[in-house]
C-alpha positions as CSV (number, residue, x, y, z in Angstrom):
1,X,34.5,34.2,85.2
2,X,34.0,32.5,81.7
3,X,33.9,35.2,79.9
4,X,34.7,38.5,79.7
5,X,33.4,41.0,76.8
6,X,35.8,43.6,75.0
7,X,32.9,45.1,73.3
8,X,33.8,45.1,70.6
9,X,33.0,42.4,67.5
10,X,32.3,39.6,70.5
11,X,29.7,42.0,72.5
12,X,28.9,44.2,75.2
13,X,26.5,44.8,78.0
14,X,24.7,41.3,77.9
15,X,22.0,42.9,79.7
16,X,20.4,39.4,80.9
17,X,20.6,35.7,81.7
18,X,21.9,33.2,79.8
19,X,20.1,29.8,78.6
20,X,22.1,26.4,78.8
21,X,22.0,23.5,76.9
22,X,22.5,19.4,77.1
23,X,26.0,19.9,76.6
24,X,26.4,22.7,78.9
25,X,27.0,25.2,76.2
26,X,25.3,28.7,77.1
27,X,23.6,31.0,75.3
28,X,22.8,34.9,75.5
29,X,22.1,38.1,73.8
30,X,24.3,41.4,74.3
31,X,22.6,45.2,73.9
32,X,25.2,46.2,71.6
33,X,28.4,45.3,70.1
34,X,28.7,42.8,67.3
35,X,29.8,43.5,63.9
36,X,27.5,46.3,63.1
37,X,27.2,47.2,66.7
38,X,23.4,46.9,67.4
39,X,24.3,43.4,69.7
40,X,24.7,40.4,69.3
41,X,23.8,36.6,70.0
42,X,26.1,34.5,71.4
43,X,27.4,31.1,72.5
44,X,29.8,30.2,75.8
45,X,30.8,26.6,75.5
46,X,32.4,24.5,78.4
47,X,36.0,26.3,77.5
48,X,35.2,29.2,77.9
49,X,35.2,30.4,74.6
50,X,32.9,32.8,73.4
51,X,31.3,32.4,69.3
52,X,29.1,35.4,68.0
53,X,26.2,33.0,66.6
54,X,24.7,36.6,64.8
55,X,25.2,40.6,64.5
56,X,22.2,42.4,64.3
57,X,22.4,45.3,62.0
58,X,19.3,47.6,62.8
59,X,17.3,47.5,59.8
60,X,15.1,45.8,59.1
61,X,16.9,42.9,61.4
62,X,16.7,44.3,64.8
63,X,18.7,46.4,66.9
64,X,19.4,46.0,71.1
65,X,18.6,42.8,72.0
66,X,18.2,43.9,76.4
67,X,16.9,40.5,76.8
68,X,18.0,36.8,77.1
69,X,17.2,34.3,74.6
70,X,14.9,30.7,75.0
71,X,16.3,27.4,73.9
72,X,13.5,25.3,72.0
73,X,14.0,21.4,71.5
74,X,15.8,21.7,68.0
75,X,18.2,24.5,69.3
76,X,16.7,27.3,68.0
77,X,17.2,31.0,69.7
78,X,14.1,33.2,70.0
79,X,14.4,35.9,71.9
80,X,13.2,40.3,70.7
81,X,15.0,42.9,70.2
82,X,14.0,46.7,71.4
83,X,14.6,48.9,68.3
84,X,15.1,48.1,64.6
85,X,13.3,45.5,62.2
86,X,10.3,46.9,59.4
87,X,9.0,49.7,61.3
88,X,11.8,50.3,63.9
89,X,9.4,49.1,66.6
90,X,11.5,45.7,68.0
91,X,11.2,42.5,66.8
92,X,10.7,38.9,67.5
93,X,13.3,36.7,66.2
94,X,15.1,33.2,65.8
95,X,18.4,32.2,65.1
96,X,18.6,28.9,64.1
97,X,21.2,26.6,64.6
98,X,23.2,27.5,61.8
99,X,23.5,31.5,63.0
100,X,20.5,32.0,60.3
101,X,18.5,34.9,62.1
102,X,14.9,35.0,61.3
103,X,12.3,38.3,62.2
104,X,9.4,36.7,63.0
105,X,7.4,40.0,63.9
106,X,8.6,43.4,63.7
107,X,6.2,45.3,65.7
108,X,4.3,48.8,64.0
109,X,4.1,50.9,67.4
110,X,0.3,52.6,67.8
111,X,-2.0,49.4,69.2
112,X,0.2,46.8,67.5
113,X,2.9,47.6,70.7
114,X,6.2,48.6,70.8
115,X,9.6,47.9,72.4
116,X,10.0,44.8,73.5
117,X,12.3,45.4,76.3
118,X,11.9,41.6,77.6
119,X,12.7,38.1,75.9
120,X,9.9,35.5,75.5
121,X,8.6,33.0,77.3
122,X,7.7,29.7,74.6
123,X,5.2,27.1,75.3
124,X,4.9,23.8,74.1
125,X,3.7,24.2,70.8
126,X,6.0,26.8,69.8
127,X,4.2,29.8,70.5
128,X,5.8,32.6,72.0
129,X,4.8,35.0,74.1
130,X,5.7,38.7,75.7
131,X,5.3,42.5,76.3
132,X,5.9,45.2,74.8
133,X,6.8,48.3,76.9
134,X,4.6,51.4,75.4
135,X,1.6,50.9,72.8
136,X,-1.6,48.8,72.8
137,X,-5.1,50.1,72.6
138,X,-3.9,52.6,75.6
139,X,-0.2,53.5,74.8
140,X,0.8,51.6,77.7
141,X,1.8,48.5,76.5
142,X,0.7,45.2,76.0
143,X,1.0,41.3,76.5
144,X,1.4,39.4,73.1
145,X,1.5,36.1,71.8
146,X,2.8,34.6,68.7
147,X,2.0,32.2,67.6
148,X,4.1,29.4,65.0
149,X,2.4,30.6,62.3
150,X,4.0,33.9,63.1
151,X,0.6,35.0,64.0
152,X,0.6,37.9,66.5
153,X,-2.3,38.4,69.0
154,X,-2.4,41.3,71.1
155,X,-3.7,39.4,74.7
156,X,-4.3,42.7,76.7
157,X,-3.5,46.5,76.9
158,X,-2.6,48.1,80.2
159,X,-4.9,50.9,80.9
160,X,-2.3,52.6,83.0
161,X,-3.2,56.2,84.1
162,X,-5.1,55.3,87.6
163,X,-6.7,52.0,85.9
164,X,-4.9,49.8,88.5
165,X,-3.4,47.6,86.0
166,X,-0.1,48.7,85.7
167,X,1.7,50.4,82.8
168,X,4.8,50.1,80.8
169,X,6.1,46.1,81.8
170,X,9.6,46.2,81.2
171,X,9.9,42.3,81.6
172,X,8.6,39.6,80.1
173,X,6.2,36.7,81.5
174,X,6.1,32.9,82.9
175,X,4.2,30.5,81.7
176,X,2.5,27.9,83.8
177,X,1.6,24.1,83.2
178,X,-2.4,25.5,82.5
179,X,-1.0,27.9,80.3
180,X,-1.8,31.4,82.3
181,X,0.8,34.2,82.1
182,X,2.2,35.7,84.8
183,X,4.2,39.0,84.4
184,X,4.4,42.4,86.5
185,X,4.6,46.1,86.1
186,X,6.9,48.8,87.4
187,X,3.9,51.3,87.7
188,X,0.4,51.8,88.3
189,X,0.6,55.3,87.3
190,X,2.6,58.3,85.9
């Protein structure tokens, strides 16, 4: 064991994974806990000791990060959060290497998507991409990307409901060298 939560200021229920660096330092997300008590995002280095990097706070910032987090090449966080920023629909966000956290989408729910319950997958030119678990053009979710811009582009809606596609993914997707996403569903229909 490296660490162990209290839950309290430092974190609880780290839902998922964690991310290493160079130096072996890791890197994670907890559900809840934190300052404010909406999770948090954290660093493990080689000693064992445990640094809250940021507390989210709900609104407009994020709430329940259930994911893990991806390390880009600068050391830069991204990761999403399920509940919380603008609209209270999840978000998208970076925390930078100075514990600086950045929403770069806050999702409206309806066809935009909402709840990302999974972290993000980011390709080589910084784009980002994931599901959301309900919404889309069919209230079943979607697959997103997002681009560095902080452009969002809904890339498909799951029909759900008998159309064979699956509904509601509840993690996020792989990305291969050719750039196709790969990604499943817990259901085919309710």
């Amino acid at each position: 064991v490296l660490y162990t939560f209290t839950g309290g200021a430092d974190g609880a229920f780290p839902n998922a994974g964690v991310v290493p660096d160079a130096q072996g330092n890791l890197y994670g997300a907890t559900y809840s806990g934190g300052a404010y008590g909406f999770g948090t995002v954290f660093k493990v280095d080689t000693t064992g000791t445990e640094t809250v990097l940021y507390s989210f706070g709900h609104l407009p910032d994020g709430a329940g990060p259930s994911s893990g987090v991806v390390l880009d090449a600068h050391g830069n966080l991204f990761g999403t959060t399920l509940v919380g920023g603008a609209y209270n629909g999840g978000t998208v966000f970076k925390v930078d290497t100075t514990g600086i956290e950045t929403v770069l989408y806050s999702f409206r729910g309806g066809p935009d998507g909402s709840k990302p319950d999974s972290g993000v997958a980011l390709d080589a030119h910084g784009s980002l991409f994931g599901t959301t678990e309900i919404g889309g053009a069919y209230g079943f979710g979607t697959v997103f990307k997002l681009d560095n811009t902080g452009k969002k582009t809904a890339l498909y809606s799951f029909a759900g409901s008998g159309a064979e596609d699956g509904e509601i993914p509840l993690r996020g997707v792989v990305l291969d060298a050719q750039g196709n996403l790969y990604g499943t569903t817990p259901l085919s229909e309710i």
